[in-house]
PDB file of N, CA, C, O and CB in Angstrom:
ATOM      1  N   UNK A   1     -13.816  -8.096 -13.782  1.00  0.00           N
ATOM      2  CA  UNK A   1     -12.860  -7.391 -12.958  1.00  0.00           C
ATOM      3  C   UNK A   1     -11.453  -7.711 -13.446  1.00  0.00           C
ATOM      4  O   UNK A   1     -11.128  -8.620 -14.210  1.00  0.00           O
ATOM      5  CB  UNK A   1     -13.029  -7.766 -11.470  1.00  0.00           C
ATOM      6  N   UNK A   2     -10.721  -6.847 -12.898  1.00  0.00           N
ATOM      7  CA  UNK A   2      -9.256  -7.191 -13.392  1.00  0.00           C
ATOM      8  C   UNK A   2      -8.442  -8.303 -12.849  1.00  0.00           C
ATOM      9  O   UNK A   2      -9.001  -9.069 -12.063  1.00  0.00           O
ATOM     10  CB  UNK A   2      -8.436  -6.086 -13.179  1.00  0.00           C
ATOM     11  N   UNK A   3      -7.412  -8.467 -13.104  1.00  0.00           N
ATOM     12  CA  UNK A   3      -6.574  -9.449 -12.788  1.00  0.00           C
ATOM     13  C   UNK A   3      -5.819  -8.308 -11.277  1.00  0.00           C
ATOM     14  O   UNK A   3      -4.686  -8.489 -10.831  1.00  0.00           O
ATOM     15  CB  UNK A   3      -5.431 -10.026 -14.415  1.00  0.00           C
ATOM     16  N   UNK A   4      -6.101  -7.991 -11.127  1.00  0.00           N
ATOM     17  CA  UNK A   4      -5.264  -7.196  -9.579  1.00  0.00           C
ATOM     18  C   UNK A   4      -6.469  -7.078  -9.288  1.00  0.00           C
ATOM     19  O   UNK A   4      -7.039  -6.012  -9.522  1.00  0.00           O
ATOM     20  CB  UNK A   4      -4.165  -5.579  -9.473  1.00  0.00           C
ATOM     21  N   UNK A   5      -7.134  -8.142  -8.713  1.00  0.00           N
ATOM     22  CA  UNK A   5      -8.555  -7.722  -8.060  1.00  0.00           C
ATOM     23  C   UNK A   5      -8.265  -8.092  -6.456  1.00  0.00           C
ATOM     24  O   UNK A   5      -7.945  -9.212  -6.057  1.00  0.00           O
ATOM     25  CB  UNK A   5     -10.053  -8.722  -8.792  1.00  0.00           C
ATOM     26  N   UNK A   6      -8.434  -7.001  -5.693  1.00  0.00           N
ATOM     27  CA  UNK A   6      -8.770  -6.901  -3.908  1.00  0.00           C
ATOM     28  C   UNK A   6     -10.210  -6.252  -3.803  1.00  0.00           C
ATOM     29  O   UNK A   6     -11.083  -5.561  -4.328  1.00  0.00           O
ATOM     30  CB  UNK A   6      -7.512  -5.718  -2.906  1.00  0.00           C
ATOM     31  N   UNK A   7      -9.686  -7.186  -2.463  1.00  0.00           N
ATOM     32  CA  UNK A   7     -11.110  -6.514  -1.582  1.00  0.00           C
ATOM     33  C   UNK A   7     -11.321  -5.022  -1.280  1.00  0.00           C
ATOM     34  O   UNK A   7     -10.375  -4.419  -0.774  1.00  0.00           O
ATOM     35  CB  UNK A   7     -11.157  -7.081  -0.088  1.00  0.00           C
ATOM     36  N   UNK A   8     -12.320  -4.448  -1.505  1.00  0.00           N
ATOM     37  CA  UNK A   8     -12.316  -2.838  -1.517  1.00  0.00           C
ATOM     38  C   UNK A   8     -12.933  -2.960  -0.073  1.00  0.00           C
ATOM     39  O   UNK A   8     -13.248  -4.026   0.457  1.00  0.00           O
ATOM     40  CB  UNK A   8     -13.334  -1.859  -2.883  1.00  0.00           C
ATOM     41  N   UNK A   9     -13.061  -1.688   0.489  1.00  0.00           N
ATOM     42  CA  UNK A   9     -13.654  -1.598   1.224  1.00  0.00           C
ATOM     43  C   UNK A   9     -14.993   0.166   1.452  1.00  0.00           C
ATOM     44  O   UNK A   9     -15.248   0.759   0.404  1.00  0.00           O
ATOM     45  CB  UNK A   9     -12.523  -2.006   2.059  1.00  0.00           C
ATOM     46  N   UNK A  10     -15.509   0.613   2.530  1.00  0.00           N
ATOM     47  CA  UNK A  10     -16.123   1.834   2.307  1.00  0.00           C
ATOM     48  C   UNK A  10     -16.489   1.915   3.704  1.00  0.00           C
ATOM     49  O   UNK A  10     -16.408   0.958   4.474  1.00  0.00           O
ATOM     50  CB  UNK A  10     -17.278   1.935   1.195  1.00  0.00           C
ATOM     51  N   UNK A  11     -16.959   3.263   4.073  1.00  0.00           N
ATOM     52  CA  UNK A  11     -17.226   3.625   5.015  1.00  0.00           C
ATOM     53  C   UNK A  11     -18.828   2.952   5.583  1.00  0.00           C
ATOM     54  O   UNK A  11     -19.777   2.820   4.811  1.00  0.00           O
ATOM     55  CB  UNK A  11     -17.000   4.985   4.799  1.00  0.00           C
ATOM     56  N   UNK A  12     -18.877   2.615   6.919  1.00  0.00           N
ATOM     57  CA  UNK A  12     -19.977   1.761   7.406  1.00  0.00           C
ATOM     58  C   UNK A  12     -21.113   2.792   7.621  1.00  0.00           C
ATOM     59  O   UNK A  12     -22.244   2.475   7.254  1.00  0.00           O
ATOM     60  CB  UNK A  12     -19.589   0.904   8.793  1.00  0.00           C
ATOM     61  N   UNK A  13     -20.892   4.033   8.202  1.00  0.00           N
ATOM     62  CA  UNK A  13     -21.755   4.969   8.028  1.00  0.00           C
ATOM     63  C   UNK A  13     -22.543   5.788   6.971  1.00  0.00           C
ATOM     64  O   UNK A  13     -23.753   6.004   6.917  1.00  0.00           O
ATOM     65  CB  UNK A  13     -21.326   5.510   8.482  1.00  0.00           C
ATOM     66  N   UNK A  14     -21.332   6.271   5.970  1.00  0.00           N
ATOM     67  CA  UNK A  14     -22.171   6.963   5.259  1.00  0.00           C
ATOM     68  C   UNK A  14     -21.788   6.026   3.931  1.00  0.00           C
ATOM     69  O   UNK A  14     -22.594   6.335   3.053  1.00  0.00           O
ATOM     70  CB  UNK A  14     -21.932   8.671   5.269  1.00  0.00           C
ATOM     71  N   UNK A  15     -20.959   5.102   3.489  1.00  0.00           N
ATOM     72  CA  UNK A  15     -20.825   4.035   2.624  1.00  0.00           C
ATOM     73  C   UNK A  15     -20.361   4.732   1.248  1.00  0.00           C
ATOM     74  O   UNK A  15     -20.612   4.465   0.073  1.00  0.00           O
ATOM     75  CB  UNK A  15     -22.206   3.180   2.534  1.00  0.00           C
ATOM     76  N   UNK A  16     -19.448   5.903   1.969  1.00  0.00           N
ATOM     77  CA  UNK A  16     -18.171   6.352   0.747  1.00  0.00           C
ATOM     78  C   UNK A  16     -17.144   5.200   1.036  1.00  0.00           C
ATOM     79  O   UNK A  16     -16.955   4.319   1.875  1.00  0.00           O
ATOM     80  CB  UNK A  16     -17.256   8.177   1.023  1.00  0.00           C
ATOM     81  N   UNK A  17     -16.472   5.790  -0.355  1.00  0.00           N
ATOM     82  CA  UNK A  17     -15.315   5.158  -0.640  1.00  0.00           C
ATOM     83  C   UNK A  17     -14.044   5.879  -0.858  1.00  0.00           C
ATOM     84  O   UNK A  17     -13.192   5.551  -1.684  1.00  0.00           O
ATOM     85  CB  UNK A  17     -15.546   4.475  -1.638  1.00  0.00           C
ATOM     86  N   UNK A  18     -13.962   7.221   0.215  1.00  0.00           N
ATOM     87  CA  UNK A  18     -12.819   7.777   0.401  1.00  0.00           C
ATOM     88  C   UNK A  18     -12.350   7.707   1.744  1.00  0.00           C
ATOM     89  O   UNK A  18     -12.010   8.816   2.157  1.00  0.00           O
ATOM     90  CB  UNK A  18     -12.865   8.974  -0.021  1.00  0.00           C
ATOM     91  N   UNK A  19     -12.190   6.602   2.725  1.00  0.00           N
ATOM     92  CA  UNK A  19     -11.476   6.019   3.463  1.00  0.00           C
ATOM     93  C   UNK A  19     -10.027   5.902   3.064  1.00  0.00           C
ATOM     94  O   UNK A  19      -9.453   5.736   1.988  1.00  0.00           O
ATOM     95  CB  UNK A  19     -12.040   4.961   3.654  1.00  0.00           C
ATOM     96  N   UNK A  20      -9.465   6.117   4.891  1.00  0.00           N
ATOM     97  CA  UNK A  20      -7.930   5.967   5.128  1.00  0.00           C
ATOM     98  C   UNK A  20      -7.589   5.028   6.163  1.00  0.00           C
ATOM     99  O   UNK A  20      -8.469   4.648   6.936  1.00  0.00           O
ATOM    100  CB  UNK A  20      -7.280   7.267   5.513  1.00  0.00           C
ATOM    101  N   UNK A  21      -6.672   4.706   6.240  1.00  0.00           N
ATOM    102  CA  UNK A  21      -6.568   3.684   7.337  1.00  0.00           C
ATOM    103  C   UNK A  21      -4.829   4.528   7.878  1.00  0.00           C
ATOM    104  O   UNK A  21      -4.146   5.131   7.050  1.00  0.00           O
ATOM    105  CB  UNK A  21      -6.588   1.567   6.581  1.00  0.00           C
ATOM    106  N   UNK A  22      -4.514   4.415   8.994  1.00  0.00           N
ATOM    107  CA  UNK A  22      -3.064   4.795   9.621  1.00  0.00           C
ATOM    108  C   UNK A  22      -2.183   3.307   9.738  1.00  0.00           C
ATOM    109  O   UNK A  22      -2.455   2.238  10.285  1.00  0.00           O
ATOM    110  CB  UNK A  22      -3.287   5.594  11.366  1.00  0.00           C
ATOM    111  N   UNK A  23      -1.189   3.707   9.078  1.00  0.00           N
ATOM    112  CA  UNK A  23      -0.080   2.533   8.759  1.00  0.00           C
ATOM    113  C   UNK A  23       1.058   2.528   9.563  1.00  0.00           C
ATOM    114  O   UNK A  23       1.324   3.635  10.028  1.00  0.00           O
ATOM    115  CB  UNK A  23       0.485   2.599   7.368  1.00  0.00           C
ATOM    116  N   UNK A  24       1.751   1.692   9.844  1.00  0.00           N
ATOM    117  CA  UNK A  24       3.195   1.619   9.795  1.00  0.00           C
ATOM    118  C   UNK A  24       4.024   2.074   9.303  1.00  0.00           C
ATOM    119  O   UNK A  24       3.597   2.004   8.151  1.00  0.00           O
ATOM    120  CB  UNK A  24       3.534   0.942   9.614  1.00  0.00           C
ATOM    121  N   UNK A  25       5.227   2.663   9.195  1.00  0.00           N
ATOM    122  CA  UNK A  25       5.875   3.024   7.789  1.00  0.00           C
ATOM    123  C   UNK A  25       7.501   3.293   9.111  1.00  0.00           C
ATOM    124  O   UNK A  25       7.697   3.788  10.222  1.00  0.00           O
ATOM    125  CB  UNK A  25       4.865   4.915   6.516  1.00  0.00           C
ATOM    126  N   UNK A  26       8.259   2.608   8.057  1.00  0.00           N
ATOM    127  CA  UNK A  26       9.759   2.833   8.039  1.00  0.00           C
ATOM    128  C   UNK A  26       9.754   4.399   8.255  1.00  0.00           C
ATOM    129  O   UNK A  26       8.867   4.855   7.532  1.00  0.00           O
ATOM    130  CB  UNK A  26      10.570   2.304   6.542  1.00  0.00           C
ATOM    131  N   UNK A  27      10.398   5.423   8.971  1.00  0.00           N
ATOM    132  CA  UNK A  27      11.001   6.852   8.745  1.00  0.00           C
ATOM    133  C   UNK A  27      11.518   7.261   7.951  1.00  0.00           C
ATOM    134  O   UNK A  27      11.212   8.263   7.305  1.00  0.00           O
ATOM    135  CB  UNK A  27      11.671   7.233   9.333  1.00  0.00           C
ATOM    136  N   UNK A  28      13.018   6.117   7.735  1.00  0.00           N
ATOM    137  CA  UNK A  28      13.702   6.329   6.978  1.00  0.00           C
ATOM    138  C   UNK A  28      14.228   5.956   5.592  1.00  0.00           C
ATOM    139  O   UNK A  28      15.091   6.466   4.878  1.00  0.00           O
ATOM    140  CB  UNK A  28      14.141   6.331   7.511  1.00  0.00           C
ATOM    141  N   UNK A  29      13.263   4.684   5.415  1.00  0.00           N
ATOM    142  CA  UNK A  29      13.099   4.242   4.042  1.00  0.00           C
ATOM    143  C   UNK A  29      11.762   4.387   3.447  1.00  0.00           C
ATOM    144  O   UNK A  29      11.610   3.966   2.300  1.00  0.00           O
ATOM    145  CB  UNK A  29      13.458   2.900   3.943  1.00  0.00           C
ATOM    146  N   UNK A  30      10.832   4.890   4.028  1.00  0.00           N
ATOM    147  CA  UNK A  30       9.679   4.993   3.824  1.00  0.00           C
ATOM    148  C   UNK A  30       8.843   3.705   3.382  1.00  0.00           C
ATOM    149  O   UNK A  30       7.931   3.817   2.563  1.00  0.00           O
ATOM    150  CB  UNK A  30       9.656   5.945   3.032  1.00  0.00           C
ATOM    151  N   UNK A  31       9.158   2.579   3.905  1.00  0.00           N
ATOM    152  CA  UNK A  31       8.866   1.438   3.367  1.00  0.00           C
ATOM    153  C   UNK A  31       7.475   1.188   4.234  1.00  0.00           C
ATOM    154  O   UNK A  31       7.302   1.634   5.369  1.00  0.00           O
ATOM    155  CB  UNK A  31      10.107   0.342   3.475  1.00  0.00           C
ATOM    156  N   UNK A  32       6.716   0.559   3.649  1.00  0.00           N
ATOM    157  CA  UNK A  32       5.314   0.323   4.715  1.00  0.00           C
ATOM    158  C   UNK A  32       5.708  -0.751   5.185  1.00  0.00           C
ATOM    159  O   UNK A  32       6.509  -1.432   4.544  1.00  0.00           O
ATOM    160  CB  UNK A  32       3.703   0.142   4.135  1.00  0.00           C
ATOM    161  N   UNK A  33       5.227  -1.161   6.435  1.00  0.00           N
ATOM    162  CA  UNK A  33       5.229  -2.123   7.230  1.00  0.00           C
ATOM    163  C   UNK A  33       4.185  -2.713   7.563  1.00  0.00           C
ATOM    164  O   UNK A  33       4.140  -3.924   7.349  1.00  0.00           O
ATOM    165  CB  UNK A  33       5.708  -1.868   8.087  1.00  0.00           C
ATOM    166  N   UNK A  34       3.149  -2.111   8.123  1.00  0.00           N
ATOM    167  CA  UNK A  34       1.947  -2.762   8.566  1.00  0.00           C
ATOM    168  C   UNK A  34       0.558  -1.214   8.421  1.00  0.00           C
ATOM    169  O   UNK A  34       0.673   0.002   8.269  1.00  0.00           O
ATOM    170  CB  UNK A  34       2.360  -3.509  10.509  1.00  0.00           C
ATOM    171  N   UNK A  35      -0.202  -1.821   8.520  1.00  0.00           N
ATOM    172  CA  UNK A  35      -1.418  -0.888   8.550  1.00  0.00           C
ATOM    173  C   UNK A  35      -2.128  -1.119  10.405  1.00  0.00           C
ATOM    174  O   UNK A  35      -2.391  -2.241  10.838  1.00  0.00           O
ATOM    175  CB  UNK A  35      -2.737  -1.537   7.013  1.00  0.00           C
ATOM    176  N   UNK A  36      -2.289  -0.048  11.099  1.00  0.00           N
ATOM    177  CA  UNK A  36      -2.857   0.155  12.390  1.00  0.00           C
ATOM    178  C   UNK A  36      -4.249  -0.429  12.623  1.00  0.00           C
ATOM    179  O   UNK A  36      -4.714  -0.089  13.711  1.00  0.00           O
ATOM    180  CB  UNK A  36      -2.893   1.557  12.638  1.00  0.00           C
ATOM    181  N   UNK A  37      -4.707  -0.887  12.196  1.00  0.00           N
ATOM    182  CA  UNK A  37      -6.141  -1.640  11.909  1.00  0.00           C
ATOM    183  C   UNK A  37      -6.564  -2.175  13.086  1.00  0.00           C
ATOM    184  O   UNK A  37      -7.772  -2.098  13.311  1.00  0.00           O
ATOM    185  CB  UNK A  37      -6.120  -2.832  10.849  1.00  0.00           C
ATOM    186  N   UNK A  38      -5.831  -2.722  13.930  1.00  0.00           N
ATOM    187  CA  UNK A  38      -6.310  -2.496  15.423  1.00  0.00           C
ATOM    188  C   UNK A  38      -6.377  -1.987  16.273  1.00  0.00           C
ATOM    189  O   UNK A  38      -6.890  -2.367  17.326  1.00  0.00           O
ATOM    190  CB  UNK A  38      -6.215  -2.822  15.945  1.00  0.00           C
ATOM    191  N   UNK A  39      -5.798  -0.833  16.004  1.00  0.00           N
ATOM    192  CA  UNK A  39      -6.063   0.165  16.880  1.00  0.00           C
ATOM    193  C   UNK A  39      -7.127   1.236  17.089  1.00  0.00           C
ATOM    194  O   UNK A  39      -7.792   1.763  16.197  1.00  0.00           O
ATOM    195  CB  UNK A  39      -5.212   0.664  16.811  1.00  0.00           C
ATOM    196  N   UNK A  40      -7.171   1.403  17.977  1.00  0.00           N
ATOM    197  CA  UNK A  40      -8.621   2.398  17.858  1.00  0.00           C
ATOM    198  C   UNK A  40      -8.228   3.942  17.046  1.00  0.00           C
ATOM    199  O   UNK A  40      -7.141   4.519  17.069  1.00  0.00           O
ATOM    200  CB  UNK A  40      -9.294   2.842  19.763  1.00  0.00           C
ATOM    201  N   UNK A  41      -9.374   4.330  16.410  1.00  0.00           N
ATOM    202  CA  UNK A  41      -9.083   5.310  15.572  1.00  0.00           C
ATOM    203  C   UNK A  41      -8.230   5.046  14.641  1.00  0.00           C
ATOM    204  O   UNK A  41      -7.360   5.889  14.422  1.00  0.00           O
ATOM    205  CB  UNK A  41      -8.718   6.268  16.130  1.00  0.00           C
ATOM    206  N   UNK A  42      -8.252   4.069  14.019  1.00  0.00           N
ATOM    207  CA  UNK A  42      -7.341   4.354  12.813  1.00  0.00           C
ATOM    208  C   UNK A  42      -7.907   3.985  11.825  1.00  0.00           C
ATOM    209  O   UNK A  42      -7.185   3.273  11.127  1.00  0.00           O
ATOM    210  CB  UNK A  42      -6.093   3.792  12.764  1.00  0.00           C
ATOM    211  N   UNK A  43      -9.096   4.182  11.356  1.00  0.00           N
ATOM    212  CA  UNK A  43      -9.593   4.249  10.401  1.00  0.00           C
ATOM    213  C   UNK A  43      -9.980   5.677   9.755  1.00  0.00           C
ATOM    214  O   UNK A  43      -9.186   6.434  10.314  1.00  0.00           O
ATOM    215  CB  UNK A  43     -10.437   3.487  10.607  1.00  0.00           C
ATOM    216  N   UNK A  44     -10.601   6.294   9.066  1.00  0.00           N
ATOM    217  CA  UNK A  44     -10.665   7.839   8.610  1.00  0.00           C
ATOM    218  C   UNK A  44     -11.700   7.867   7.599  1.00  0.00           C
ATOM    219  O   UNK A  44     -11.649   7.081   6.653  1.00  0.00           O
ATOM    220  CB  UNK A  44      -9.238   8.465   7.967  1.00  0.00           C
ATOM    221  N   UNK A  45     -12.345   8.450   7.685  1.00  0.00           N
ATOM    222  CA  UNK A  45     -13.639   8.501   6.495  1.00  0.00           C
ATOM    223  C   UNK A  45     -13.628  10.158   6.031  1.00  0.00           C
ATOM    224  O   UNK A  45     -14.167  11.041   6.698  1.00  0.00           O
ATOM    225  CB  UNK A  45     -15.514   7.991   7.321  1.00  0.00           C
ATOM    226  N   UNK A  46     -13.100  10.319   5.099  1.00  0.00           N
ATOM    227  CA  UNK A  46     -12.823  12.016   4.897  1.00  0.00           C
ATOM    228  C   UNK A  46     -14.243  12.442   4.366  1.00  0.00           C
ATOM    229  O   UNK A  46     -14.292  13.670   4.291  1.00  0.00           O
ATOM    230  CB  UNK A  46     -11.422  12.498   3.596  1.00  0.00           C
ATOM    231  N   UNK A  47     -15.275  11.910   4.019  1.00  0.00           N
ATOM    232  CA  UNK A  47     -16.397  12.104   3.619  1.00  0.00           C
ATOM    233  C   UNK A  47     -17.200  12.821   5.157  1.00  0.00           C
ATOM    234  O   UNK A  47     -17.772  13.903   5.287  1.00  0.00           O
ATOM    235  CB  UNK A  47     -16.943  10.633   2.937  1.00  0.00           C
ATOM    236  N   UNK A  48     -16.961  11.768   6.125  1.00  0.00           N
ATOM    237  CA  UNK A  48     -18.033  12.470   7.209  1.00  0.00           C
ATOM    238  C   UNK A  48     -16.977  13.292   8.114  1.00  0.00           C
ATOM    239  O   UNK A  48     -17.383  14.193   8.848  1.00  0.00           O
ATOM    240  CB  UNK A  48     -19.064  11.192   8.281  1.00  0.00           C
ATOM    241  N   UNK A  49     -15.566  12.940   8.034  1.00  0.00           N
ATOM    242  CA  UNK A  49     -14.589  13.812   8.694  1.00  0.00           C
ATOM    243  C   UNK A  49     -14.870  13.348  10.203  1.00  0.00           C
ATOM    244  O   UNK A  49     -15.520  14.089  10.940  1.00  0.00           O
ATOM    245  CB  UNK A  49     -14.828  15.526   8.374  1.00  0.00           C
ATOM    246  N   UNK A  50     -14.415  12.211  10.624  1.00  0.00           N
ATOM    247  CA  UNK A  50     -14.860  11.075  11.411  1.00  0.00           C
ATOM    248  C   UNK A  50     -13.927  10.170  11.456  1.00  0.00           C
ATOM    249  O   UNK A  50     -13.448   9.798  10.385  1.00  0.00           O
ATOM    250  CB  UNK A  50     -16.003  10.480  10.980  1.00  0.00           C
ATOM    251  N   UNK A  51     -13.468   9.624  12.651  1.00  0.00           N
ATOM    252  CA  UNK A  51     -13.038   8.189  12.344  1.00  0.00           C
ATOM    253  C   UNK A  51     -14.296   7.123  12.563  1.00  0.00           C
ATOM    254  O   UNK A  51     -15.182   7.232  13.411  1.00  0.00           O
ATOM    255  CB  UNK A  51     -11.741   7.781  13.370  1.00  0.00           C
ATOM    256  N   UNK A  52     -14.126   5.931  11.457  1.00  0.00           N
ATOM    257  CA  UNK A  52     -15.131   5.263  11.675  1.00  0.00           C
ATOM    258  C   UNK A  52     -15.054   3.842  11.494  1.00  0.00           C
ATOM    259  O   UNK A  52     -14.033   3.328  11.951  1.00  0.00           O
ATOM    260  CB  UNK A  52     -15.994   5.749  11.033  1.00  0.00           C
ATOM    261  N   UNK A  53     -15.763   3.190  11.019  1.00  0.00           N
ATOM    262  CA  UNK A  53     -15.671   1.346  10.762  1.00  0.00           C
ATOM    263  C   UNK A  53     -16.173   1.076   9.661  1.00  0.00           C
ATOM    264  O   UNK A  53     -17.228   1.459   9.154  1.00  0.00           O
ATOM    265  CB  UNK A  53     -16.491   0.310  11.765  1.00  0.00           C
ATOM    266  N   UNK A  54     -15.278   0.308   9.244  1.00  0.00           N
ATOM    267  CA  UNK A  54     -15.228  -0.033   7.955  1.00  0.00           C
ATOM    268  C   UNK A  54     -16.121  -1.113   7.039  1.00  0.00           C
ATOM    269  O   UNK A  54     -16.261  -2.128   7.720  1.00  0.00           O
ATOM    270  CB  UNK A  54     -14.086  -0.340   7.927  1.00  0.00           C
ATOM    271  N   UNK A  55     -16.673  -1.235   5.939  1.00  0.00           N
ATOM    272  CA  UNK A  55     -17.549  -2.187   5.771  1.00  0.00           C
ATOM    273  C   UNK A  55     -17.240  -2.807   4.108  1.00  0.00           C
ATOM    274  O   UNK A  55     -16.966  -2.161   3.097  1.00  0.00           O
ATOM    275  CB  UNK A  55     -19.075  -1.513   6.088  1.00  0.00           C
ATOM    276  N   UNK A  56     -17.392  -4.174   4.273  1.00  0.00           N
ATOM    277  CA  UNK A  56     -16.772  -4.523   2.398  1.00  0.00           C
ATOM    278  C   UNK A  56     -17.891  -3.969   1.322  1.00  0.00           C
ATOM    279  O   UNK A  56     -19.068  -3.708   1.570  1.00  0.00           O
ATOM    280  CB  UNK A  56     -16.641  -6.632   1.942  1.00  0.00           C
ATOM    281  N   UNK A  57     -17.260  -3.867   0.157  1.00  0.00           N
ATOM    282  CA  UNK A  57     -17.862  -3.194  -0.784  1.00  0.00           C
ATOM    283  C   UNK A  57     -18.216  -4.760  -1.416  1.00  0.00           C
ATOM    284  O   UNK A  57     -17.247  -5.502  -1.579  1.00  0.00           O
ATOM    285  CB  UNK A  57     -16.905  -1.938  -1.665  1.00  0.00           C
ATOM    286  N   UNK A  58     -19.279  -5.161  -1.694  1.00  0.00           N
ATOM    287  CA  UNK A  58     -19.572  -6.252  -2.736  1.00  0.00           C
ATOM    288  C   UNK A  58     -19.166  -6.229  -3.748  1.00  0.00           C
ATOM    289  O   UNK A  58     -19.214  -5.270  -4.519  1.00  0.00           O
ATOM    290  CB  UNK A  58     -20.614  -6.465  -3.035  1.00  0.00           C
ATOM    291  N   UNK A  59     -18.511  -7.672  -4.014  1.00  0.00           N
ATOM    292  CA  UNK A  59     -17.644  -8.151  -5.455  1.00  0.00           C
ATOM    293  C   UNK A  59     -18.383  -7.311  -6.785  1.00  0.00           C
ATOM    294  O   UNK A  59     -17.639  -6.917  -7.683  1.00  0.00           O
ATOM    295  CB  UNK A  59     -17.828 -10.171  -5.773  1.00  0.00           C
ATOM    296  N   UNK A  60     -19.892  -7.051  -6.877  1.00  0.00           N
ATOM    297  CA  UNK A  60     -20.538  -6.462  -8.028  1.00  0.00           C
ATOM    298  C   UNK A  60     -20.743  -5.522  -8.230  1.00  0.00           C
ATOM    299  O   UNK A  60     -21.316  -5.112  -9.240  1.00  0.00           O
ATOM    300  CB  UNK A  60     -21.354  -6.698  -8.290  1.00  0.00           C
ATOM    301  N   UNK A  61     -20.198  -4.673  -7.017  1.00  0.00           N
ATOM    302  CA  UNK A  61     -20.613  -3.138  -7.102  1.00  0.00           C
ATOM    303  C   UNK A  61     -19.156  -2.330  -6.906  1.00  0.00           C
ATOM    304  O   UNK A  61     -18.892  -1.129  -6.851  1.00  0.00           O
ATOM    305  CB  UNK A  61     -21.852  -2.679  -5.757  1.00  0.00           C
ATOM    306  N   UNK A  62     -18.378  -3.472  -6.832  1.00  0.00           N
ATOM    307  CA  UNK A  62     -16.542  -2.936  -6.669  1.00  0.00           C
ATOM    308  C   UNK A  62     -16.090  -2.246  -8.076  1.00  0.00           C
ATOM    309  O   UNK A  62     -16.600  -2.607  -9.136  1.00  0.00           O
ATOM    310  CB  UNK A  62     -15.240  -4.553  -6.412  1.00  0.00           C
ATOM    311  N   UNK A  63     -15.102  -1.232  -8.010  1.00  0.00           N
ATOM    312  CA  UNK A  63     -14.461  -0.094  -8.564  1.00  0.00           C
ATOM    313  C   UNK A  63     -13.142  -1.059  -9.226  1.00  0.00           C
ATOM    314  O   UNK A  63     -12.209  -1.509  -8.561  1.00  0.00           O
ATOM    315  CB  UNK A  63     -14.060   1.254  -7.286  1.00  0.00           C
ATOM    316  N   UNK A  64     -13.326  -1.215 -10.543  1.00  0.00           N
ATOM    317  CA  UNK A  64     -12.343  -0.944 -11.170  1.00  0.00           C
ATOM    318  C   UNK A  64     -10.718  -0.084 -11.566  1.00  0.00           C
ATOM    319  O   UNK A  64     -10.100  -0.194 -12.625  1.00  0.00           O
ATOM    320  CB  UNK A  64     -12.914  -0.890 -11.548  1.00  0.00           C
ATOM    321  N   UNK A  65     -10.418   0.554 -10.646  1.00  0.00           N
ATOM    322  CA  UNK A  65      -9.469   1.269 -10.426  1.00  0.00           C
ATOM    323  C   UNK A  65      -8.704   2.022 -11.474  1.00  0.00           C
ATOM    324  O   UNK A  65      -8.386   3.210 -11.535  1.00  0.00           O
ATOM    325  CB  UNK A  65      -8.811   0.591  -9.832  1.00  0.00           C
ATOM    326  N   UNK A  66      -8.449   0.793 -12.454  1.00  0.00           N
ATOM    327  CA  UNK A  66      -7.660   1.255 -13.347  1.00  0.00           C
ATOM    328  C   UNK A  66      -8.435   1.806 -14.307  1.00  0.00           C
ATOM    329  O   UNK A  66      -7.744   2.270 -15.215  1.00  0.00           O
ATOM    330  CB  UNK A  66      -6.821   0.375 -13.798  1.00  0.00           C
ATOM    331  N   UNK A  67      -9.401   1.916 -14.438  1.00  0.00           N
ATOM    332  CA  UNK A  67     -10.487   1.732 -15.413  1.00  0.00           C
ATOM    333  C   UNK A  67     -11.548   2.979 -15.237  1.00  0.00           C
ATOM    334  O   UNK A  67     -12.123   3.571 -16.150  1.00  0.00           O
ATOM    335  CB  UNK A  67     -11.220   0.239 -15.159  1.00  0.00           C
ATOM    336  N   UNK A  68     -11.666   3.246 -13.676  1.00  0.00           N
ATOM    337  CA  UNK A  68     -12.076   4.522 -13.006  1.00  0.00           C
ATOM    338  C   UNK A  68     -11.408   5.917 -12.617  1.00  0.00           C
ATOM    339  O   UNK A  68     -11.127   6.188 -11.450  1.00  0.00           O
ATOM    340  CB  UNK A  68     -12.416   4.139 -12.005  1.00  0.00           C
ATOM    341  N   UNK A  69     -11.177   6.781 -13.688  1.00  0.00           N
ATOM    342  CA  UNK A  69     -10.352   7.491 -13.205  1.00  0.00           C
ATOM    343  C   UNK A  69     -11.127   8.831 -12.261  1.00  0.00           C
ATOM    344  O   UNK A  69     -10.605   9.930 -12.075  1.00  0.00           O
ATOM    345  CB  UNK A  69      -9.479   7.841 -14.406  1.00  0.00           C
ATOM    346  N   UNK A  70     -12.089   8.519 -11.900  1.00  0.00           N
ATOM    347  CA  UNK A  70     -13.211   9.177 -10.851  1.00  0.00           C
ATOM    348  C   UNK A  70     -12.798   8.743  -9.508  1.00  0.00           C
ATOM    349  O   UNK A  70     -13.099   9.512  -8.595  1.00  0.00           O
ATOM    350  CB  UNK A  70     -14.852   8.655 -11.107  1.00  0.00           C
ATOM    351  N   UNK A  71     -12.321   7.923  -9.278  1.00  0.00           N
ATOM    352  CA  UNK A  71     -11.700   7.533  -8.255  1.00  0.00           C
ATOM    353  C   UNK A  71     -10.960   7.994  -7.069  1.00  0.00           C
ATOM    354  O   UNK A  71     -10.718   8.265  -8.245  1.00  0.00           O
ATOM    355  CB  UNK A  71     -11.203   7.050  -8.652  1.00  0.00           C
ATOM    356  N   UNK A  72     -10.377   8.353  -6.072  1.00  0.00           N
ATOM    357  CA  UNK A  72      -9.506   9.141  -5.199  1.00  0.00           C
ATOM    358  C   UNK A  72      -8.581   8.289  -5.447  1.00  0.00           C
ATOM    359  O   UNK A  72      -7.467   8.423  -4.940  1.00  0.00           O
ATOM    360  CB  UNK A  72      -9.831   9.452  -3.712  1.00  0.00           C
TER     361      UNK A  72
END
């Protein structure tokens, strides 16, 4: 894996990996602040078109990013 390696994550239901999460964000600088992660509904699974819960992707089966350009 790369040297910018995070935790991925995927959808708990159908176990895509085109999840959104609803953030924080400045208006006017557009700067992020925080991600909504406790709040209800703020997760997004555009695969089942659902909000849903989230589940980790294992260190061995995780996406290379830079490396995947199949990727969203």
């Amino acid at each position: 894996m790369s040297n910018n390696y995070h935790q991925q994550w995927c959808c708990k239901t159908c176990k895509g990996k085109n999840v959104q999460i609803q953030a924080w964000v400045c208006v006017n600088t557009l700067e992020y602040i925080d991600d909504a992660s406790g709040c209800e509904n703020a997760i997004w699974c555009d695969d089942c078109q659902d909000h849903v819960e989230l589940e980790e992707i294992p260190p061995q089966l995780q996406l290379d990013f830079e490396e995947d350009k199949k990727c969203p």
